[in-house]
C-alpha positions as CSV (number, residue, x, y, z in Angstrom):
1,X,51.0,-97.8,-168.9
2,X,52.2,-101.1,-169.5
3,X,55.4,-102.8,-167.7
4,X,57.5,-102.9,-170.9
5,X,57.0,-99.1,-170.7
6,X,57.8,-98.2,-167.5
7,X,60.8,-100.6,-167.9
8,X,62.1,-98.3,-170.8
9,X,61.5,-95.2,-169.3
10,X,63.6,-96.4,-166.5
11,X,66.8,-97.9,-168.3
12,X,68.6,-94.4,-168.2
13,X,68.5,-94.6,-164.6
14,X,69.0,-98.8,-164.2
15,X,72.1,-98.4,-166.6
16,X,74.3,-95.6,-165.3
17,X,77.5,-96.6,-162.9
18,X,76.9,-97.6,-159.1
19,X,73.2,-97.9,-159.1
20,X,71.7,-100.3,-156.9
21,X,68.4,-100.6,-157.4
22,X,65.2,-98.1,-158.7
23,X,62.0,-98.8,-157.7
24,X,58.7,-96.9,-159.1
25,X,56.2,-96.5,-156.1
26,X,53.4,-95.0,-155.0
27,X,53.5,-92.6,-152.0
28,X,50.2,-93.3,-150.4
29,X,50.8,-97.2,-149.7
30,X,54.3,-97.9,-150.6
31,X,53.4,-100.1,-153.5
32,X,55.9,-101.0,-155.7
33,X,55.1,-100.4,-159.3
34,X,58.4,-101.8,-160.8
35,X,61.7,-102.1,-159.6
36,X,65.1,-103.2,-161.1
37,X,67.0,-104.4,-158.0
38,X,69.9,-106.6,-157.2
39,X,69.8,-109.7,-155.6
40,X,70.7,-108.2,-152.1
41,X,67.8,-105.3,-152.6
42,X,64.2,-105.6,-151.2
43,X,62.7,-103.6,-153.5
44,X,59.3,-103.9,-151.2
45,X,61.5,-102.9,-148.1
46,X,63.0,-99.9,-150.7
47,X,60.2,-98.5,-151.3
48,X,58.4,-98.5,-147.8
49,X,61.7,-96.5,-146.4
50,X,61.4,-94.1,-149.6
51,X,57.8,-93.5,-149.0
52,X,57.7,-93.0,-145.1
53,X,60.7,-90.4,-146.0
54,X,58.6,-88.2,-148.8
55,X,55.5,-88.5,-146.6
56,X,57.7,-87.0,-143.3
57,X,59.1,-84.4,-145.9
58,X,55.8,-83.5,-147.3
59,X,54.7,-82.9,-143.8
60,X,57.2,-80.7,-142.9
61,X,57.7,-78.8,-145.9
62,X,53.6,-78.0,-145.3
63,X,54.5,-76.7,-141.6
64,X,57.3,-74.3,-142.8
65,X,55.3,-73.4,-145.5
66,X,58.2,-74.5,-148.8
67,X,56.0,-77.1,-150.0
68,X,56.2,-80.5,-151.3
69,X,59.5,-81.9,-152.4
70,X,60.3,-83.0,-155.8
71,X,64.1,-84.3,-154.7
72,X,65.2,-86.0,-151.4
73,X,68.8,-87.4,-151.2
74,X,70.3,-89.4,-148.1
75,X,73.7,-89.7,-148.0
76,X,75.3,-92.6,-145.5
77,X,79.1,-94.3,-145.4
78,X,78.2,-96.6,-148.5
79,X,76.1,-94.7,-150.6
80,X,73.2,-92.8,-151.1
81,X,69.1,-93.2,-151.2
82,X,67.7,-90.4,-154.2
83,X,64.2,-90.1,-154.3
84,X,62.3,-88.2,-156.7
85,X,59.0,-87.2,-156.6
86,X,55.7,-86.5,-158.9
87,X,52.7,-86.1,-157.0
88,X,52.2,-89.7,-155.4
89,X,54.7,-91.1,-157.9
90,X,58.1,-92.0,-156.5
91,X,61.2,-93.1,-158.2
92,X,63.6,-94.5,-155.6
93,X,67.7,-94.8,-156.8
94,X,69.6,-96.5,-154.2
95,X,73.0,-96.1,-155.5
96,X,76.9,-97.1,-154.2
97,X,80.0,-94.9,-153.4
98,X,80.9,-95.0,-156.6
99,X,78.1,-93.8,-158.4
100,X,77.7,-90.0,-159.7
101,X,75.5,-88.5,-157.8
102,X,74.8,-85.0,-160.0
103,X,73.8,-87.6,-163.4
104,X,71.7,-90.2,-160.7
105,X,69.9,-87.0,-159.8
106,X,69.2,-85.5,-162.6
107,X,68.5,-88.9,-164.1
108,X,66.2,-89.7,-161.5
109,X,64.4,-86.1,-161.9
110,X,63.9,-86.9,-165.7
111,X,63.1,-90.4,-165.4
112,X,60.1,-88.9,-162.4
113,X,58.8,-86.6,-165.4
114,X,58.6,-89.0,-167.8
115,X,56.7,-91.6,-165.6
116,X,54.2,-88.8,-164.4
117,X,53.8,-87.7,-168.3
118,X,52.9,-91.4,-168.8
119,X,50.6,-91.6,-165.6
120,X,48.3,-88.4,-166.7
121,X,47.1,-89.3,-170.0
C-alpha cells in the first residue's frame, strides 16, 4: 500500500469537525504508519499511548474471556482519544470538545476496515 493511499483512505476521518490528529500504527511496536497531525500533536507520542492502551485492553479482554477490542474511546475535560482496531492495525483519532463523537467513531471503524482490506491483499 502506498502513502498516497493510505492518505486517501484516511481523509473521511482527517476532514470531519474537531479532529486533532489520526495516526495509522501498528500495535506490536507503536510505529507510525501515517499520521495527519497538527502542529501541537506528536504523532509518535500518539501512537505509543494508543498502542500501550489496545495492548492493556487486549490483555484484559483475554482474562475475562470478551476478546479483543475493535473500539476503545477515552473521554477527558478537552476531548477524546478513539482508537480503532484491525488485528495489529490501529487507527488513532484524537479529537476536541467539539467534535462528533458517534460520526468520529463510526468514521474511524470504517476508515480501520478499509486500511485492513488494503493490508491483506
Amino acid at each position: 500500500m502506498t502513502r498516497r493511499e493510505t492518505q486517501d483512505l484516511l481523509q473521511p476521518l482527517v476532514r470531519l469537525r474537531g479532529v486533532r490528529a489520526v495516526v495509522v500504527a501498528s500495535e506490536d511496536d507503536a510505529l507510525v504508519i501515517d499520521a495527519h497531525a497538527h502542529v501541537d500533536v506528536d504523532a509518535d507520542a500518539l501512537a505509543a499511548f494508543g498502542a500501550s492502551i489496545v495492548r492493556r485492553a487486549r490483555l484484559a479482554g483475554m482474562e475475562i474471556g470478551s476478546g479483543a477490542p475493535q473500539l476503545i474511546a477515552l473521554e477527558s475535560e478537552g476531548g477524546r482519544l478513539i482508537a480503532a482496531v484491525r488485528d495489529a492495525l490501529l487507527v488513532l483519532t484524537l479529537t476536541g470538545e467539539d467534535a462528533h463523537e458517534g460520526q468520529v467513531r463510526v468514521t474511524a471503524q470504517r476508515v480501520a476496515d478499509a486500511l485492513g482490506a488494503q493490508v491483506a491483499r
